[in-house]
N, CA, C and O of each residue as an XYZ file, in Angstrom:
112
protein
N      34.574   -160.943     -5.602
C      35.712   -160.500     -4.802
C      36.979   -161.268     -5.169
O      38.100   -160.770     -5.281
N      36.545   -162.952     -5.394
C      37.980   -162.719     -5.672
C      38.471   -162.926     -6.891
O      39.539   -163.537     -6.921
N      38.071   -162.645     -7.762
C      38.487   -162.316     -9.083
C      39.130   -161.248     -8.989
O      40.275   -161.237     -9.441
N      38.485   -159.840     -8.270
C      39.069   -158.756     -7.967
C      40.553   -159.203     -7.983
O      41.376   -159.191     -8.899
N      40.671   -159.714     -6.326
C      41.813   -159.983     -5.913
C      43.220   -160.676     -7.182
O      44.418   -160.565     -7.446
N      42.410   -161.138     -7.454
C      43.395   -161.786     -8.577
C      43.971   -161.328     -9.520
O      45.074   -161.635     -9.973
N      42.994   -160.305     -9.973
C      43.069   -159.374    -11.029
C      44.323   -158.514    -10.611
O      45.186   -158.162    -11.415
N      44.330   -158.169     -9.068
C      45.016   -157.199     -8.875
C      46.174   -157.695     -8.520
O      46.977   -156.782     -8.331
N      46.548   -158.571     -8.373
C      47.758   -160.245     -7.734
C      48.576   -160.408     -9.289
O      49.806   -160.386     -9.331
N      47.724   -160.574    -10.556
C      48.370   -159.924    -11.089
C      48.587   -159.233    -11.976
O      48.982   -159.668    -13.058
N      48.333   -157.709    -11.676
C      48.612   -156.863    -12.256
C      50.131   -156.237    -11.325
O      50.969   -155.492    -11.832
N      50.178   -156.805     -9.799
C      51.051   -156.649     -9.260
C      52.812   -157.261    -10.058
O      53.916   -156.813    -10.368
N      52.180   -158.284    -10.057
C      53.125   -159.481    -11.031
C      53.461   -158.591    -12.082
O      54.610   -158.175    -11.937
N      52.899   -158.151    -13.069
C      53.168   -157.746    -14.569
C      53.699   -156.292    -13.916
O      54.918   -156.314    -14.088
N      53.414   -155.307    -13.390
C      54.313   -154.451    -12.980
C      55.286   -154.143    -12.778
O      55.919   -153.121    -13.043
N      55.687   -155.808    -11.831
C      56.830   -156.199    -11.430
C      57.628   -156.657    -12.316
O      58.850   -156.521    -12.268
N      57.038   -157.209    -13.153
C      57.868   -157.716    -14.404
C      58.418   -156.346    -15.337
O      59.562   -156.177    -15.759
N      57.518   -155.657    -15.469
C      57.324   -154.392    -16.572
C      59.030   -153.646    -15.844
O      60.214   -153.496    -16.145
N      58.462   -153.495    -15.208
C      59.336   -152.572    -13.825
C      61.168   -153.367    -13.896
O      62.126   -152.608    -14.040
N      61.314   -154.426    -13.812
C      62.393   -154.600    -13.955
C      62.971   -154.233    -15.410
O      63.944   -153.553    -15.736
N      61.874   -155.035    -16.275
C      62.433   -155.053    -17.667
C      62.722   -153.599    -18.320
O      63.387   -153.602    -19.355
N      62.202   -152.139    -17.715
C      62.384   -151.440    -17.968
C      63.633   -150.869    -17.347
O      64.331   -150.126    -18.037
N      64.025   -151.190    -15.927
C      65.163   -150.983    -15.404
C      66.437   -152.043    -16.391
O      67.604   -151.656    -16.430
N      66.227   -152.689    -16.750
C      67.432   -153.741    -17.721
C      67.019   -152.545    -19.058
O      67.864   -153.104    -19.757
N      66.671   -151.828    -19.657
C      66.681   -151.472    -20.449
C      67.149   -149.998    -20.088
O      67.888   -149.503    -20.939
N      66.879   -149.258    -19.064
C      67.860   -148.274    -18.833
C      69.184   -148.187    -18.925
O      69.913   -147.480    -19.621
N      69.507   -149.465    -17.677
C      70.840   -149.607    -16.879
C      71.389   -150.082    -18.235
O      70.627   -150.573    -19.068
N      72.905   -149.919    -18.498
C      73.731   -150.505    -19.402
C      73.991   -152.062    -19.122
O      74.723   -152.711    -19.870
């Protein structure tokens, strides 16, 4: 279980990361 958790803690993280870095690469 909590590997689970972690796993998913961060995949939250890298999303979040992904997610901006793709918004800085839209936005001018």
């Amino acid at each position: 279980y909590l590997g689970f958790f972690e796993f998913v803690h961060n995949a939250k993280n890298r999303g979040k990361a992904l997610l901006s870095a793709l918004l800085e690469t839209l936005l001018p």
